[in-house]
C-alpha positions as CSV (number, residue, x, y, z in Angstrom):
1,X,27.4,31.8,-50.4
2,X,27.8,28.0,-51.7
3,X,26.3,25.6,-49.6
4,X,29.1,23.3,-50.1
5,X,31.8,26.2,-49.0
6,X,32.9,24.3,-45.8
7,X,33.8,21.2,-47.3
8,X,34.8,21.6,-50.8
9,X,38.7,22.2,-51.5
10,X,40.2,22.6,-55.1
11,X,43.6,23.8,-56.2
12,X,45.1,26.2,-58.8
13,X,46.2,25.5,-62.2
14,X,46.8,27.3,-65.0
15,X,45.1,26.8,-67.6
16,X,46.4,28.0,-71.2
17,X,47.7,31.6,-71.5
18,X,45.6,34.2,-70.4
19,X,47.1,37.8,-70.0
20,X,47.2,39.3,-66.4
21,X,46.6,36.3,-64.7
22,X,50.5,35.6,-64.0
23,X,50.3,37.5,-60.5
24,X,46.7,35.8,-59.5
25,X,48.5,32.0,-59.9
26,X,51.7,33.0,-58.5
27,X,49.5,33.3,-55.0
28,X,48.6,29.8,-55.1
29,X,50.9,26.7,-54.9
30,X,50.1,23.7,-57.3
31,X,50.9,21.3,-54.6
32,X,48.3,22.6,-52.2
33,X,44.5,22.1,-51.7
34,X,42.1,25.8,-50.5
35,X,39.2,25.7,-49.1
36,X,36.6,27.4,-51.2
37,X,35.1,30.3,-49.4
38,X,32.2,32.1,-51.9
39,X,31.7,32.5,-55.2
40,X,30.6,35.3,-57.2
41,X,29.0,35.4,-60.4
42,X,28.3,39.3,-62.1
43,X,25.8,39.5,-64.7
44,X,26.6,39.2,-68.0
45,X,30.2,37.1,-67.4
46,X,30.1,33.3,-68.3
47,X,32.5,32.0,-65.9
48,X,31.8,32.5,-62.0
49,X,34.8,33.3,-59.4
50,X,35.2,31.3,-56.3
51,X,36.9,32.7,-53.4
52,X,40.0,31.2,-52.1
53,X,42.6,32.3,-49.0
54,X,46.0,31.6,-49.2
55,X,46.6,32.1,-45.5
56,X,47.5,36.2,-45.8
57,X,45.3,37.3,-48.8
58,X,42.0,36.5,-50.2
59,X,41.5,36.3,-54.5
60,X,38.3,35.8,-56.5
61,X,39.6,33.1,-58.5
62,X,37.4,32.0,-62.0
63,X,36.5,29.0,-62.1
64,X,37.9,28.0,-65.3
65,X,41.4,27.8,-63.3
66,X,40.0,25.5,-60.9
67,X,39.9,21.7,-60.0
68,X,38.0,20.7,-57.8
69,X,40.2,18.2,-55.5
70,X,37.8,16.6,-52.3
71,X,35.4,17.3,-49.5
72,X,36.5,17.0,-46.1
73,X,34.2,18.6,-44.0
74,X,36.3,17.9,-40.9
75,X,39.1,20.4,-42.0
76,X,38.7,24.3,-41.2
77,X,42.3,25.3,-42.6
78,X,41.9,27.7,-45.5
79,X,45.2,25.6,-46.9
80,X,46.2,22.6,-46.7
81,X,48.5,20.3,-48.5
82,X,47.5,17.9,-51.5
83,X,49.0,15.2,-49.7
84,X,46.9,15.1,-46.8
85,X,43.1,15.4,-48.8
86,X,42.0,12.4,-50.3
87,X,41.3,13.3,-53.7
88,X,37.9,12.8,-55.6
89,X,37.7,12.6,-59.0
90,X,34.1,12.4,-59.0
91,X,33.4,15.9,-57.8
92,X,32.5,17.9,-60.9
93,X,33.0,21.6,-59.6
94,X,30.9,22.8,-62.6
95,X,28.0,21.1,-61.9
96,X,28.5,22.4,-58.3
97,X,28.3,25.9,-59.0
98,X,25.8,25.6,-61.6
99,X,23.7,23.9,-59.2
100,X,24.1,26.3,-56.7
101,X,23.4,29.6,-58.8
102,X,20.1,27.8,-59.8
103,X,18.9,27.3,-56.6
104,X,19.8,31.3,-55.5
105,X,18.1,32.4,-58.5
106,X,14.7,30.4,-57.2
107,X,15.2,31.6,-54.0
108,X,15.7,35.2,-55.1
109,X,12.3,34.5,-57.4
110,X,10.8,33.7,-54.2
111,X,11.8,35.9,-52.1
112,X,10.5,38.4,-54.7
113,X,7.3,37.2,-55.2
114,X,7.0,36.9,-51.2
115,X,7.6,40.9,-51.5
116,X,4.7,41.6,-53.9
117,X,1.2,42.7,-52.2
118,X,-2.1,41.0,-52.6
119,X,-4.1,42.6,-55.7
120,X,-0.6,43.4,-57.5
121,X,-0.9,40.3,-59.8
């Protein structure tokens, strides 16, 4: 789970043609801001997923189609409009998740290593 899940909203945009992603965009508007909820990153794929609510369904979204639009911790809606986030340009969402993968994959190390019995070096 991102750290940063509770604050962080981005919004939808399509980004090029890519085939079979028609019906995933058509369930986000461009003029609204969603609150990120996870990500997900399977081995072996380049690009992670976030996971995003539109208020009736929930879509693991990759990032590539993502912008990353403000923080505003004080907000709990899964939408809300553009119009009412200040928008940051500074947040770089990559960076974000890149961060945040690194720091579960030390975790996991360490959690591992917490695991393996004295004498097993």
């Amino acid at each position: 789970m991102l750290n940063i899940e509770s604050a962080l909203y981005v919004c939808v945009q399509a980004i090029g043609v890519v085939p079979g992603t028609a019906s995933l965009l058509q369930r986000f508007a461009p003029d609204m801001a969603y609150r990120v909820l996870d990500f997900w990153k399977p081995d072996g794929v380049l690009q992670p997923y976030l996971l995003l609510s539109n208020g009736t369904q929930r879509s693991f979204v990759p990032i590539g189609f993502l912008r990353a639009v403000a923080f505003a911790p004080e907000q709990t809606a899964y939408v809300l409009p553009l119009a009412d986030l200040v928008q940051d340009r500074s947040i770089h969402l990559h960076a974000l998740v890149a961060r945040e993968i690194s720091q579960q994959g030390v975790q996991r190390q360490a959690l591992g290593q917490r695991f393996i019995p004295s004498g097993w070096h």
